[in-house]
KENU-589216 format. One record per residue (C-alpha): residue in three letters; residue number from 1; x, y, z. Coordinates in Angstrom, 1 decimal, decimal comma. Example, Ala and Ser with C-alpha at 12.3 -4.5 7.8 and 13.67 -1.06 7.14 Angstrom:
% KENU-589216
{'ala'; 1; {12,3; -4,5; 7,8}}
{'ser'; 2; {13,7; -1,1; 7,1}}
END
This chain:
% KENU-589216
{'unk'; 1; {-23,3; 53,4; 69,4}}
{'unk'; 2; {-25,8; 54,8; 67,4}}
{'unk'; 3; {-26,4; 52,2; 64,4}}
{'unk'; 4; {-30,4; 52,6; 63,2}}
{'unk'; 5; {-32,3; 55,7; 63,0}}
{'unk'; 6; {-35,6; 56,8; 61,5}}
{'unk'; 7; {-36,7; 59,7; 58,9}}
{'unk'; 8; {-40,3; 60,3; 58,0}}
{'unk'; 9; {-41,5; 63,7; 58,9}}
{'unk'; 10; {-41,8; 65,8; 54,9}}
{'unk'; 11; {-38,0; 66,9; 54,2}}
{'unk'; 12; {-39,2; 70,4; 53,5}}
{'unk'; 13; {-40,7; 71,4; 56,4}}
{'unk'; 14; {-37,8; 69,0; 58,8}}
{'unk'; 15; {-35,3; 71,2; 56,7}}
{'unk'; 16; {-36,5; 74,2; 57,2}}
{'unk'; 17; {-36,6; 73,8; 61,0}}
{'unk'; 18; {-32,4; 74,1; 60,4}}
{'unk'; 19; {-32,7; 77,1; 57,9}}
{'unk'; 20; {-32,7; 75,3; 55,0}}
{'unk'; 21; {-35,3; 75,4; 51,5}}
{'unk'; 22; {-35,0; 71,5; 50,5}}
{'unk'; 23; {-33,4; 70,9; 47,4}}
{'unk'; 24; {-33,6; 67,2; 47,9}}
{'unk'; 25; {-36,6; 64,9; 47,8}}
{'unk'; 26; {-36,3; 62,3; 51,3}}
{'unk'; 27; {-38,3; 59,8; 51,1}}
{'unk'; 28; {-40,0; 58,8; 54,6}}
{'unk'; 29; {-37,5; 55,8; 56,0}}
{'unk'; 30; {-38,0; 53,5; 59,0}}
{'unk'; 31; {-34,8; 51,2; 59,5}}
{'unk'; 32; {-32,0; 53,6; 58,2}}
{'unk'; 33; {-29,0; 51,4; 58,6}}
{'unk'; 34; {-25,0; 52,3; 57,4}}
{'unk'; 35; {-24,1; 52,3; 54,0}}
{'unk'; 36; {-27,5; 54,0; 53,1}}
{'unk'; 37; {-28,4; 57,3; 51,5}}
{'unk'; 38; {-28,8; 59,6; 55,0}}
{'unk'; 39; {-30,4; 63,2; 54,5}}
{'unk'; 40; {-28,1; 65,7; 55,8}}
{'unk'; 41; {-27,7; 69,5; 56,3}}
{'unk'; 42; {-24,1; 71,1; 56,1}}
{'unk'; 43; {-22,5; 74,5; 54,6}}
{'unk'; 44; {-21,4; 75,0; 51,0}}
{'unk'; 45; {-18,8; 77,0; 49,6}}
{'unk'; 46; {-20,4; 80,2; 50,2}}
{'unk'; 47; {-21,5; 79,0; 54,0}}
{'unk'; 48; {-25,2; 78,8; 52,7}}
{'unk'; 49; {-26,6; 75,9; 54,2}}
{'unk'; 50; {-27,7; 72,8; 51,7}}
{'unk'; 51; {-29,8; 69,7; 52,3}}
{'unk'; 52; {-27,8; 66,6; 50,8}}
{'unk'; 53; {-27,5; 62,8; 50,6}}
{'unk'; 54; {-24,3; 61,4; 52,1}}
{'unk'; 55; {-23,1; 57,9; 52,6}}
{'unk'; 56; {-23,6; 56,5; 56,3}}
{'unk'; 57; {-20,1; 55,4; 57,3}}
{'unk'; 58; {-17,4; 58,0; 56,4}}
{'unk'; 59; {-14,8; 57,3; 54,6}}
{'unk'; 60; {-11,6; 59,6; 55,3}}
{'unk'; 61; {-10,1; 61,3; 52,5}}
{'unk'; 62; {-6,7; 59,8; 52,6}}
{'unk'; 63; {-8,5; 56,1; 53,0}}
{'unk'; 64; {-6,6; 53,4; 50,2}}
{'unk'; 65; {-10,0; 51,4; 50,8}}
{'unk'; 66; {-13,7; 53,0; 50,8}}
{'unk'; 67; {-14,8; 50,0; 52,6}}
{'unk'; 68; {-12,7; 51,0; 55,8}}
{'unk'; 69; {-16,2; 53,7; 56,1}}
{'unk'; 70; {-18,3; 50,4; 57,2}}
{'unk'; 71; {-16,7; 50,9; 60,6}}
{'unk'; 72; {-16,8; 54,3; 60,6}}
{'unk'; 73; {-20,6; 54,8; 60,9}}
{'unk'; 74; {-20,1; 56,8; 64,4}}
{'unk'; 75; {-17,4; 58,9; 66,1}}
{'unk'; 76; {-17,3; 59,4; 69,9}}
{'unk'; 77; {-17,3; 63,1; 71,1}}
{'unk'; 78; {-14,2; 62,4; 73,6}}
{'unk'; 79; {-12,1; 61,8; 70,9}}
{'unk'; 80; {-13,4; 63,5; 67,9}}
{'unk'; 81; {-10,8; 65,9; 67,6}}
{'unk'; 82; {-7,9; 64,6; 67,6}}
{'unk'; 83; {-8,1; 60,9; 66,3}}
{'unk'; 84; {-7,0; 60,5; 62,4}}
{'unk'; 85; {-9,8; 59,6; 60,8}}
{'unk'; 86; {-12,0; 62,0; 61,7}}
{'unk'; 87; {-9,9; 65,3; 62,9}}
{'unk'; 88; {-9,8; 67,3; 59,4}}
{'unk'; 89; {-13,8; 66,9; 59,3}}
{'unk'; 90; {-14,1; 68,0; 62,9}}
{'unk'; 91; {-12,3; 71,4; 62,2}}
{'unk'; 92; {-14,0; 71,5; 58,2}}
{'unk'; 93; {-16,6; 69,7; 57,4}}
{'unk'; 94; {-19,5; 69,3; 60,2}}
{'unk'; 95; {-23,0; 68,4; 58,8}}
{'unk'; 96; {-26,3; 67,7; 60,9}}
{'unk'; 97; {-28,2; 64,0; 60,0}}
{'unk'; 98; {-32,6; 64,9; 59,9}}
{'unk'; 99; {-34,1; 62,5; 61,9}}
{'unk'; 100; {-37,6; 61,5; 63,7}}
{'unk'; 101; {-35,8; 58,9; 66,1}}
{'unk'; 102; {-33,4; 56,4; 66,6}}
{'unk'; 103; {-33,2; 52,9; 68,1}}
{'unk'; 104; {-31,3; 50,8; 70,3}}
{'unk'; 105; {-31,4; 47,9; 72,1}}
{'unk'; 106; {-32,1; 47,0; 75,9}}
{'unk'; 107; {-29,9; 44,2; 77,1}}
{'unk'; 108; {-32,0; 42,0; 79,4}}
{'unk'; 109; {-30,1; 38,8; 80,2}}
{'unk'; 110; {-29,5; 37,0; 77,0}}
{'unk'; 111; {-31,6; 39,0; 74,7}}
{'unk'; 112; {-32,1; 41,9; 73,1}}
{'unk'; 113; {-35,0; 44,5; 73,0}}
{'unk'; 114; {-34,9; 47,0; 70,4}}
{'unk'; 115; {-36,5; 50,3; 71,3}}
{'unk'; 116; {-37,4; 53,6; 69,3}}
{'unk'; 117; {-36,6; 56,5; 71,0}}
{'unk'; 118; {-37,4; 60,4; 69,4}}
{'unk'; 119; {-38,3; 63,6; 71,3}}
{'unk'; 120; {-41,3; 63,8; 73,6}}
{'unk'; 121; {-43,1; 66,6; 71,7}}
{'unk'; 122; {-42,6; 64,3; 68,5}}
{'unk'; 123; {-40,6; 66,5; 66,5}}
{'unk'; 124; {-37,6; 66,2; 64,0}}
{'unk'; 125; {-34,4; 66,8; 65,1}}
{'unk'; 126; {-30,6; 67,0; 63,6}}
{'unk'; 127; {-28,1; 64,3; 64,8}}
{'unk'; 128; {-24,6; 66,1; 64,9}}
{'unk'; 129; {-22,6; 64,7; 62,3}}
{'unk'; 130; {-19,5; 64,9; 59,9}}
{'unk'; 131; {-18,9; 64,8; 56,2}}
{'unk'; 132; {-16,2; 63,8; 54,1}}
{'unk'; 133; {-15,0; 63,4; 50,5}}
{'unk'; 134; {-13,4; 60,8; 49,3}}
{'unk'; 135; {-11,6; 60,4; 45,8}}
{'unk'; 136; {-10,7; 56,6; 44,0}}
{'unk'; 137; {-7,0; 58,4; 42,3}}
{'unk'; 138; {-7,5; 55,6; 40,0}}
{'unk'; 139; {-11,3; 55,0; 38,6}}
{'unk'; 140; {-12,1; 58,8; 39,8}}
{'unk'; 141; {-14,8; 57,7; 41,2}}
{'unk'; 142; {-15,4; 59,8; 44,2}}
{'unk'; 143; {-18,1; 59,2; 47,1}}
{'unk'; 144; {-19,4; 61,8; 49,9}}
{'unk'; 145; {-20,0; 60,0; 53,4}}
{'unk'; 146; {-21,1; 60,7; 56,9}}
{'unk'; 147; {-20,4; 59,4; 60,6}}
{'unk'; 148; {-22,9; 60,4; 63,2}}
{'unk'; 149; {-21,4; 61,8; 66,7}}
{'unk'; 150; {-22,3; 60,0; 69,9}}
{'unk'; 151; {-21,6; 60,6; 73,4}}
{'unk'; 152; {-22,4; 59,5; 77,1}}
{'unk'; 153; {-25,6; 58,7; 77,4}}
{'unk'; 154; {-27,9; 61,0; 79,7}}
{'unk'; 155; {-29,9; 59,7; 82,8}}
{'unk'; 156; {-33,1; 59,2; 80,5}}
{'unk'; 157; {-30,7; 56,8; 78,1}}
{'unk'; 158; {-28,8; 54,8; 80,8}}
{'unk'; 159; {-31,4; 51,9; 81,7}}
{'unk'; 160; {-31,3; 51,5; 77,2}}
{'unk'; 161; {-27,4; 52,1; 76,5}}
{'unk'; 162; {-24,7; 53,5; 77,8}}
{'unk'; 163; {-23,8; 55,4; 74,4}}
{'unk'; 164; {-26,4; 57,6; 72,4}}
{'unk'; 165; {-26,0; 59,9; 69,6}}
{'unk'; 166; {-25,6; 63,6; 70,0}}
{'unk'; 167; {-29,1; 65,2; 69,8}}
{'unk'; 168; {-29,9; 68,6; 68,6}}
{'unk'; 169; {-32,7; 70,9; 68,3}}
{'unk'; 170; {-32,1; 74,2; 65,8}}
{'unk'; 171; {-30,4; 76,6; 68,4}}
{'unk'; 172; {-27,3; 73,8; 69,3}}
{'unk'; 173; {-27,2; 72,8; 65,7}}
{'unk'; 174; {-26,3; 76,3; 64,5}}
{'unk'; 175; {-23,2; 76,2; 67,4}}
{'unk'; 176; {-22,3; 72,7; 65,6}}
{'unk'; 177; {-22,1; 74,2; 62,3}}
{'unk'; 178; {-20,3; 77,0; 62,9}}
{'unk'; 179; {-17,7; 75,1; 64,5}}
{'unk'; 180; {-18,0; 75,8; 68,2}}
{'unk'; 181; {-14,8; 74,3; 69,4}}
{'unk'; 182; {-16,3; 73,0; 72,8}}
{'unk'; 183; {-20,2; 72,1; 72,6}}
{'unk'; 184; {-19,6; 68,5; 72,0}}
{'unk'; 185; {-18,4; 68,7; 76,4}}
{'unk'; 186; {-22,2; 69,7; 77,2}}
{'unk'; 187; {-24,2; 67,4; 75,2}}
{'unk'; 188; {-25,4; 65,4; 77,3}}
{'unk'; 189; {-26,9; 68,0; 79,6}}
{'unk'; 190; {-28,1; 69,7; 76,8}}
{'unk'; 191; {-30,3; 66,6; 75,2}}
{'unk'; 192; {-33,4; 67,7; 74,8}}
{'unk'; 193; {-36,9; 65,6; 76,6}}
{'unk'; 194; {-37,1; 62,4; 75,0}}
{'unk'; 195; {-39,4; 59,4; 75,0}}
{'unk'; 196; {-39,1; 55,6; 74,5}}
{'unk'; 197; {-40,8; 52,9; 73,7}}
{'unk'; 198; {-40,0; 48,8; 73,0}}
{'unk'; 199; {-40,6; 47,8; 69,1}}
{'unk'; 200; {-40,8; 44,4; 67,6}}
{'unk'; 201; {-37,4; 42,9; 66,4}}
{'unk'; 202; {-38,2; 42,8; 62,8}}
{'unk'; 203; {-36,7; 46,1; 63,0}}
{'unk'; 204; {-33,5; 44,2; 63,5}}
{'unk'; 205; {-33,2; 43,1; 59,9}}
{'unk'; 206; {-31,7; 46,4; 58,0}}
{'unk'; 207; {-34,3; 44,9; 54,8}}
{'unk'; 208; {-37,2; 45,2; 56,9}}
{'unk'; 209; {-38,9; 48,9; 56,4}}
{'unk'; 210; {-42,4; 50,5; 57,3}}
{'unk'; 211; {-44,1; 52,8; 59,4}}
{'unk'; 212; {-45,4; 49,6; 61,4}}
{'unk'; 213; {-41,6; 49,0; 62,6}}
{'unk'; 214; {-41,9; 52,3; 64,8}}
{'unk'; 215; {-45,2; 51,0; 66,9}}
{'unk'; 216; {-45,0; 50,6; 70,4}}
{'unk'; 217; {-44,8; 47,2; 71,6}}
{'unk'; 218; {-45,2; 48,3; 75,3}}
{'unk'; 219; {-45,4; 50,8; 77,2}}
{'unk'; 220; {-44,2; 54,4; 76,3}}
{'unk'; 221; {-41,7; 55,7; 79,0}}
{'unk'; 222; {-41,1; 59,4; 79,3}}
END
């Protein structure tokens, strides 16, 4: 599971990493949680690629309820493609999430140690995601949202979880967007170096933010 992720680097320059001119101003975020704003990158129309703000937690188009996208904040690669809620965006509507890192948390007996994890060169990179729309028939009001992809974690992400978002750098995040049928089976192998490190649990409370919540409160492991 993949439930807290971090945004800071300038959204220009993150966005043009994917091929994109930022349209968007991102402000830098710490403790992005679901049901927040998320900066994401996905095709329009004319299959020009656009920098956007979607919903975390996605709501599937033929929902009664938008609150059903609170538990729809991730989708697991095994099943992506063929389970209901998420099976149209699969084939359609793919989008990739900027990001500087993400947390998760250790389990060590009865607690809990939340760690930040990002790549080793300290770099943004694109979480694969999906988009969806989603129209009230009644109010019209109508809400865009997103659900991040995660998979089996690699051998670096074991000792922390045994889930872990799917990681991209620019070259696997062009196959994602154009709709390669089959990268989600090599994701894993294909995660790109990462690093670690143990943060203080303020960052456990989604209303705590600040650059301070991303310092290491150990030691780094690479």
């Amino acid at each position: 599971m993949c439930g807290r992720f971090a945004f800071y680097s300038p959204s220009e320059a993150a966005a043009a990493l994917f091929g994109v001119t930022a349209s968007v101003e991102v402000k830098p975020r710490y403790n992005i949680a679901p049901t927040q704003d998320i900066a994401a990158i996905r095709e329009d129309s004319d299959k020009q690629r656009e920098l956007v703000m979607l919903r975390w937690g996605l709501v599937p188009f033929w929902a009664k309820d938008p609150s059903i996208g609170n538990r729809m904040i991730n989708a697991r690669a095994e099943t992506v493609a063929e389970k209901p809620s998420f099976r149209a965006a699969f084939r359609h509507r793919r989008c990739i999430v900027l990001a500087d890192g993400f947390y998760e948390w250790q389990k060590q007996g009865d607690t809990k140690t939340p760690y930040f994890i990002s790549l080793a060169s300290g770099e943004p990179f694109a979480l694969a995601g999906l988009w969806e729309r989603w129209n009230d028939k009644e109010s019209g009001e109508s809400l865009q949202t997103a659900t991040l992809i995660t998979t089996t974690a690699n051998e670096f992400m074991q000792p922390l979880h045994h889930r872990m978002p799917v990681v991209l750098q620019p070259e696997a995040a062009d196959e994602w967007l154009a709709g390669s049928p089959d990268m989600l089976e090599h994701a894993t192998e294909r995660t790109p170096r990462l690093q670690a490190w143990p943060v203080d649990r303020r960052v456990n409370n989604a209303r705590n933010q600040g650059e301070e919540l991303i310092d290491a409160a150990g030691d780094i492991v690479r």
